[in-house]
N, C-alpha and C positions, 0 to 999 in steps of 0.2 A: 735767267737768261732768255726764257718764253714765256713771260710774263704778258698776256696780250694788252694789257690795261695799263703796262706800265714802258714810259716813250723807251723807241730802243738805242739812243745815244745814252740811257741811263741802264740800262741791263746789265746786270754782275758785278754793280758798283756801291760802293757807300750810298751813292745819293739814292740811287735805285732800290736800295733794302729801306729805305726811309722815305719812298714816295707813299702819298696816301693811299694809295690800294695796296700795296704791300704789307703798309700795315693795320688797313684794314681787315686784308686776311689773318693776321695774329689777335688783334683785338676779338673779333666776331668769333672766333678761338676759342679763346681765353687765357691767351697765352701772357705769363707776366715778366716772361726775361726771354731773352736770344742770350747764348750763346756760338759766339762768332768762331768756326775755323780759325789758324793761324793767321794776324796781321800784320806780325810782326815782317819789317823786309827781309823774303826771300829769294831766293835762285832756283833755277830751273838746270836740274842733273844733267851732268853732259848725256850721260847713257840715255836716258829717256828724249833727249832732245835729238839725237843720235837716231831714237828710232821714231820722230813725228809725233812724239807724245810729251807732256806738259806737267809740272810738279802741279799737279790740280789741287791739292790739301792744303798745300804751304808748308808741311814740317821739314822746313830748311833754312831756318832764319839764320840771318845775318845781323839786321841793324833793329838791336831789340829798342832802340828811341825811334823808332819809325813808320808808320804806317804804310804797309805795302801799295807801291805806285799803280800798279797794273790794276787795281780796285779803285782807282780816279776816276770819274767820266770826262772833269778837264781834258786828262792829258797833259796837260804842265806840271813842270819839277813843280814841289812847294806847295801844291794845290791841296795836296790830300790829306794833309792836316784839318785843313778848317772844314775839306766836307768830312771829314769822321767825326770831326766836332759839331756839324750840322747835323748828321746822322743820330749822335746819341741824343743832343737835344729832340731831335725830332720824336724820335722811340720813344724819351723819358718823358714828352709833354701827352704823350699817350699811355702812360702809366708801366711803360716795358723796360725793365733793368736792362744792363747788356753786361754782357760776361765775356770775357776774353780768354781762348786756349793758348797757353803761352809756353813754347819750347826753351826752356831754361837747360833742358838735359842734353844739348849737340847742339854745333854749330854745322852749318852749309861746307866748313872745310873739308869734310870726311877725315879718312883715314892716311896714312901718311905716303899712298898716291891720288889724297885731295888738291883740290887746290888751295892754294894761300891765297887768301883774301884780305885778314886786316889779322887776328887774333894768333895767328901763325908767325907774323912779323914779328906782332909787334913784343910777345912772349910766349913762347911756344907749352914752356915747361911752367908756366903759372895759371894759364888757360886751361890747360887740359889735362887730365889722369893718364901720364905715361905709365910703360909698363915696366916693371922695377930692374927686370935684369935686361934690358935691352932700351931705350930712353929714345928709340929711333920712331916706337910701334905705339900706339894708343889703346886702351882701357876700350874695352866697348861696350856698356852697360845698355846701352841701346838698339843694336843690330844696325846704326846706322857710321859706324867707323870711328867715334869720339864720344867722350863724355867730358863735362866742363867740371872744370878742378871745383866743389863746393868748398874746398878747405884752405883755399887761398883768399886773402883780403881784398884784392881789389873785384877777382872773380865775386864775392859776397857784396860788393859795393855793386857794380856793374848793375846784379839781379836788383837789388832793391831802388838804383835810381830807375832804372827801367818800369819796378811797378809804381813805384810813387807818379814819374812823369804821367803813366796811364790814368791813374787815380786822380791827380791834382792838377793836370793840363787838358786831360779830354776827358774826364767823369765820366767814367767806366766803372762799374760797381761790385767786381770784382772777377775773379781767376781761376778757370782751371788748368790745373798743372799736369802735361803731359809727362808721362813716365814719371810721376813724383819719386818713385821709390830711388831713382837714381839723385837725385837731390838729396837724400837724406844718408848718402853712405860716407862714412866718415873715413877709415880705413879700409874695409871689403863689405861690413856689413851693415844693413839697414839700420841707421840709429836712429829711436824717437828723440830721441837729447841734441842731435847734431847741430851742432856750430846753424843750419839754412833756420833749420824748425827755433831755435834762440831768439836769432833778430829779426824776424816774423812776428815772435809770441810778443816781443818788446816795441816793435815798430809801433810808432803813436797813427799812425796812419792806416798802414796794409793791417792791423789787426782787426781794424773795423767793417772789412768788406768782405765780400763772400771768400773763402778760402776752399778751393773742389781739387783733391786730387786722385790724380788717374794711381790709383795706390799700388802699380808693380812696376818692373819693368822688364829685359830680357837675362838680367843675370842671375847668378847662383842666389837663393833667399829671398828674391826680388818680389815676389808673391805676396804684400802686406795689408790685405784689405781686414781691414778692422782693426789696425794696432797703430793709426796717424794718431797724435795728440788732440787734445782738446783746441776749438776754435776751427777744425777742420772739417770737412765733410766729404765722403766718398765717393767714385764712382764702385758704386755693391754689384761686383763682378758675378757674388755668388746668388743675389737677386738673379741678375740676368740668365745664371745656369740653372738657376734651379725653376725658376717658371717656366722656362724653354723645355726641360723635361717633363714636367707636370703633366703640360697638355696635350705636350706629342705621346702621354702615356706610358712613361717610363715607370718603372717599381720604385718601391722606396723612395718615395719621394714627401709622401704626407705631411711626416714630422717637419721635415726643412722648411717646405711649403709653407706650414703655417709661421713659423718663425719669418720667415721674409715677408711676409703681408703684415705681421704686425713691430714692420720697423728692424726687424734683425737684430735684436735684445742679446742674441746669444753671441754677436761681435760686437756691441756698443755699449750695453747697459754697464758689464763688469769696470769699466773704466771711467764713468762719470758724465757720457757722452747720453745724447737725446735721438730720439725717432729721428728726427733733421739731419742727423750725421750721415744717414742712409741717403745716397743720390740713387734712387730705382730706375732700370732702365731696362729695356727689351731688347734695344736696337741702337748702334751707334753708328758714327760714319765708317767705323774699319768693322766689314763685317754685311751682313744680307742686308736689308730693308725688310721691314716689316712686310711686305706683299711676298718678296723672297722666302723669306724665311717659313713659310706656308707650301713654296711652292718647287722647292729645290730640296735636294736631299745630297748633292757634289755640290761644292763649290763650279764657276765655268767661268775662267778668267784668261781666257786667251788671247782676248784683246788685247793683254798688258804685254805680250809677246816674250813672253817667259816659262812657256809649253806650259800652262798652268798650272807652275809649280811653287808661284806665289800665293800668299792669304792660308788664311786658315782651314785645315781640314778638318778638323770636329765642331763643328754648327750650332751640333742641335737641334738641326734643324727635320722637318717632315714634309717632303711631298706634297701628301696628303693622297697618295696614290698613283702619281702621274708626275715624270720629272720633268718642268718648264711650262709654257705655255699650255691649254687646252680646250675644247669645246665642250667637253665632256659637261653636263648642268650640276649632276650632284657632288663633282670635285670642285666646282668652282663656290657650290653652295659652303662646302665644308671648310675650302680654303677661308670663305668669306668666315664665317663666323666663328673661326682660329684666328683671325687678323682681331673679332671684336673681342673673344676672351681674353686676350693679348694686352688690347687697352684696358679691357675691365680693371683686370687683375692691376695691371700699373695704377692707374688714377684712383682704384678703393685700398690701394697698399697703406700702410704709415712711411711715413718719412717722405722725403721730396720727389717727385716724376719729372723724369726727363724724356722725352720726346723727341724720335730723329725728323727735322724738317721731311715733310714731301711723306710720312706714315700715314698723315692723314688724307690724303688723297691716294692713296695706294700705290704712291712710288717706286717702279722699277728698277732694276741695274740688270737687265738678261743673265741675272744668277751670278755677276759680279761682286765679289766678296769684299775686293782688294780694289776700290775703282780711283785708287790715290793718282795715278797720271790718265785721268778719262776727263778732261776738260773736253767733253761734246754730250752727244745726246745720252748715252750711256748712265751721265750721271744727273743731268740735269733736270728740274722738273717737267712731267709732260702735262701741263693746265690742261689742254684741249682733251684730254683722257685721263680729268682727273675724277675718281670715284667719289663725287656729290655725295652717294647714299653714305659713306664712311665716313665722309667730312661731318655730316650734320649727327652720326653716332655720336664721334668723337668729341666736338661740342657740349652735348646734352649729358656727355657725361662727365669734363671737365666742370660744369657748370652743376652740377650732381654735388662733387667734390666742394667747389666752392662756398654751397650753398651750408654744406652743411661739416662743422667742425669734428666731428665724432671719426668723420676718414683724414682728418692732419692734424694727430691730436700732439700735443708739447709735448706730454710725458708717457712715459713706458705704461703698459695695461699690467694691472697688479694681479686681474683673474682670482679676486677673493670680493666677499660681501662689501659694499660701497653705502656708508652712509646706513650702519646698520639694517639694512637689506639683504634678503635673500638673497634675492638677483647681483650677480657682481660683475665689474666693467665690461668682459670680457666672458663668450661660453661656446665651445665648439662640439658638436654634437654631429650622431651617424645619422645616417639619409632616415634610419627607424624616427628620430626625434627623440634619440637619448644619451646623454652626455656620453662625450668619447672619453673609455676608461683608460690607463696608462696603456696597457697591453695593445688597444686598437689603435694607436700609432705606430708600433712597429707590426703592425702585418702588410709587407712589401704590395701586395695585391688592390688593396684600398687606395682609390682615388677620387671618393665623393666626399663631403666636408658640408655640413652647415657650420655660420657664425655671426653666433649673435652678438651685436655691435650695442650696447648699453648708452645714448644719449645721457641720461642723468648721471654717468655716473664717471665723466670728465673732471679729473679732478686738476686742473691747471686755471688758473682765473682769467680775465681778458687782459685788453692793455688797461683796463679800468679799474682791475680789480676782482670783476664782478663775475658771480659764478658760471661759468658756461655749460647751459642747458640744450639741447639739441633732441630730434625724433632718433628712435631707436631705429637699427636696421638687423634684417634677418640676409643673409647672403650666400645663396647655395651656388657650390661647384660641383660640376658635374666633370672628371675628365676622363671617365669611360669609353668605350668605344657603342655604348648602347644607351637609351633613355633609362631613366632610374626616377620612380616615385619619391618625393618627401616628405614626410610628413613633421609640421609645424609641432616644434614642444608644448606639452602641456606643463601647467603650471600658474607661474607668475612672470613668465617669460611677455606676455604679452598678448591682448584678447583678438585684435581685429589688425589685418594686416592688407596690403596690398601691394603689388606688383610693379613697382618704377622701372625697371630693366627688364631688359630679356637678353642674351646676346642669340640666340635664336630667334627673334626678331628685329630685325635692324632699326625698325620705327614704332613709337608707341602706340599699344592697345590704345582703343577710341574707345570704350568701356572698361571701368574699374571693378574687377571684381573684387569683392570680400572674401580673405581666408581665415580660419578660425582655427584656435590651438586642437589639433587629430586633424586637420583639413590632410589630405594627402597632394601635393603640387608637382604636377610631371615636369620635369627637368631633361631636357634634348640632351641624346649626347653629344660630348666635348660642348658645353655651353655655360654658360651661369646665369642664377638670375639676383636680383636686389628686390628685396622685397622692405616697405617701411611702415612701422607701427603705428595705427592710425588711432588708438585707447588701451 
């Protein structure tokens, strides 16, 4: 919407996400998919329109064959077909998926003082999960007054002509599903078998595309991350909890920690599922921004005019000493490079990173948790004060990622000898530089971790066949409240080393020093570094 480069009869529109400087900001990125908020058509809540404020998310859909009007720059009925179909061509001729968030779990009618708008008419009791001794009142597996019957046929028709039309009229490349878990409930509780997950798994079409979902929702059970089926992939809730602890210096965290970097084996592996099924995330649209989440410790959502008693009250979140804005240099230094462990940790995890628009520029919401009806500044990007130094972080380390296979590997790290080798895929070791014994995981106190990252010892082929070889990486955390020495393993680990990252410094060293196995490497606290085997 202040895009200065981009004309403003095209701002906050399909056509306008798809002008060439927009997407030249993704591209120079590196970014290889958008996923788009809801498209689908919706309405805007009396109650929020009531008090001057605006369904700004979209989770209110109505006409799931439709692309939302108000996203046209036309302005004409009928127009905002062909530009979303401009739009994805556009993205896709520059190499960017698009992904659709798509409300299949409530309809816009609410609760049963919603209003009737078409699914209410037209069958009230085949649409929707009534409640069994009373047929007047609705199911609410959403907190939003309705949930859509999954267990009725043409409700099951409806969902699938709606992705296919996405799929096969505007080439959209697939779906994340809000509140999936209420899709999957068959009588009360979460079924991996249910009747949605069947003709998905069978669909000659929707099986082939990305399939993401949001794997809970607000009811009893609803809680499902790590138990979707095969073909699916998740948003990993417990990524997002458990690194938000790590670096704000929470106890007991180590074990988990390492588990979530290398893909979350301990919710995927048992079931036949890959690193990939993990969608890792820091930060989403319900919830702080990455700049936030450094610098609040309350949720402050008063804006939304509901005495701030909406959005979430456990965060996660850390200050960093000072709640909001401040002058102060060494909170802003400390925030700053919480913001880059933040990415580090995302973009060298296994399994897929996702990234909230507007993190890399250091996006604000003034401590807004909940900015679902903030269509103004509150939620929009601020270009003119966008943080350059974090933007060209964040680049160099997506580009980091890309460059080299060993941080998105296909399959789980086995952590045993590889290819008759001492050295095996996988080695995590204490700041001394000696492997971490069972016991040193559980001491709650412990938040420093090396891990060494074995290039040879990927064992998944290419699209060719052919075996994929990569540089080794060493990758110290530090998330202490003080610096902490490391010293490099001896052995066969690796002879000469060098320093690619720092998140203690925002831009690369102009000289490459040499570190050697006993080298001792000072580590900042709350910082990390990437160090990569150079013999």
């Amino acid at each position: 919407m202040r895009h200065p480069d981009v004309p403003e009869e095209l701002r906050g529109t399909y056509a306008g996400l798809a002008h060439p400087r927009a997407i030249e900001h993704f591209t120079r990125l590196g970014i290889t998919a958008v996923e788009l908020m809801p498209v689908h058509q919706f309405i805007h809540d009396k109650h929020l329109v009531e008090r001057g404020l605006r369904n700004y998310w979209g989770y209110n859909s109505i006409g799931y064959l439709a692309p939302h009007n108000e996203y046209s720059a036309s302005g004409q009925t009928g127009q905002q077909v062909q530009e979303f179909k401009q739009m994805v061509k556009g993205l896709h001729e520059a190499g960017i998926e698009v992904i659709l968030d798509v409300v299949y779990n409530h309809t816009a009618e609410g609760n049963h003082l919603g209003p009737i708008l078409s699914f209410k008419g037209i069958d009230n009791a085949a649409y929707y999960r009534l409640m069994p001794d009373d047929r007047r009142y609705y199911m609410d597996y959403t907190g939003t007054g309705n949930s859509l019957n999954m267990r009725h046929p043409h409700v099951l028709q409806l969902i699938m002509d709606s992705l296919r039309y996405w799929v096969l009229e505007m080439h959209v490349d697939g779906f994340r599903f809000d509140l999936a878990a209420t899709l999957a409930r068959e009588l009360h509780d979460v079924d991996r078998l249910s009747a949605f997950f069947d003709i998905i798994q069978q669909d000659p079409v929707i099986s082939q595309v990305k399939l993401i979902a949001e794997p809970w929702d607000v009811g009893e059970g609803g809680y499902q991350v790590g138990k979707f089926p095969p073909l699916w992939m998740e948003w990993n809730g417990k990524y997002r909890d458990c690194v938000r602890d790590y670096w704000r210096g929470q106890d007991q965290t180590l074990g988990e920690f390492a588990y979530r970097i290398t893909g979350s084996p301990d919710l995927y592996e048992a079931t036949g599922r890959r690193p990939y099924a993990s969608v890792n995330f820091i930060t989403a649209h319900d919830g702080f921004t990455l700049h936030d989440l450094v610098s609040y410790n309350e949720k402050h959502n008063e804006a939304n005019g509901e005495d701030n008693r909406d959005g979430e009250s456990n965060n996660r979140s850390w200050n960093c000493g000072v709640e909001g804005p401040t002058d102060d240099p060494q909170v802003n230094a400390l925030r700053n490079r919480q913001k880059r462990n933040f990415l580090s940790t995302l973009f060298l995890s296994q399994g897929i990173p996702m990234l909230l628009g507007g993190d890399e520029i250091g996006r604000a919401q003034r401590g807004n948790n909940n900015a679902y009806c903030q269509d103004n500044e509150i939620s929009w990007f601020d270009w003119g004060s966008a943080d350059t130094t974090l933007l060209e972080f964040a680049r160099r380390l997506i580009q980091l990622r890309k460059q080299h296979p060993v941080f998105r590997r296909r399959k789980w790290f086995q952590g045993r000898p590889i290819h008759g080798a001492k050295v095996t895929d996988i080695g995590w070791f204490t700041p001394d530089g000696l492997e971490m014994a069972e016991e040193q995981w559980g001491e709650g106190f412990a938040k420093a971790l090396g891990v060494f990252l074995n290039g040879e010892g990927i064992d998944s082929p290419d699209a060719r066949g052919e075996r994929v070889v990569d540089d080794s990486f060493y990758v110290l955390f530090n998330a202490h409240y003080e610096p902490l020495p490391f010293v490099l393993p001896k052995g066969d680990w690796g002879k000469e080393w060098i320093v690619v990252l720092d998140t203690n410094k925002p831009l690369p060293e102009e000289e490459e020093q040499l570190y050697k196995p006993g080298d001792e490497i000072p580590v900042e606290s709350r910082s990390a570094k990437v160090l990569r085997r150079v013999n």
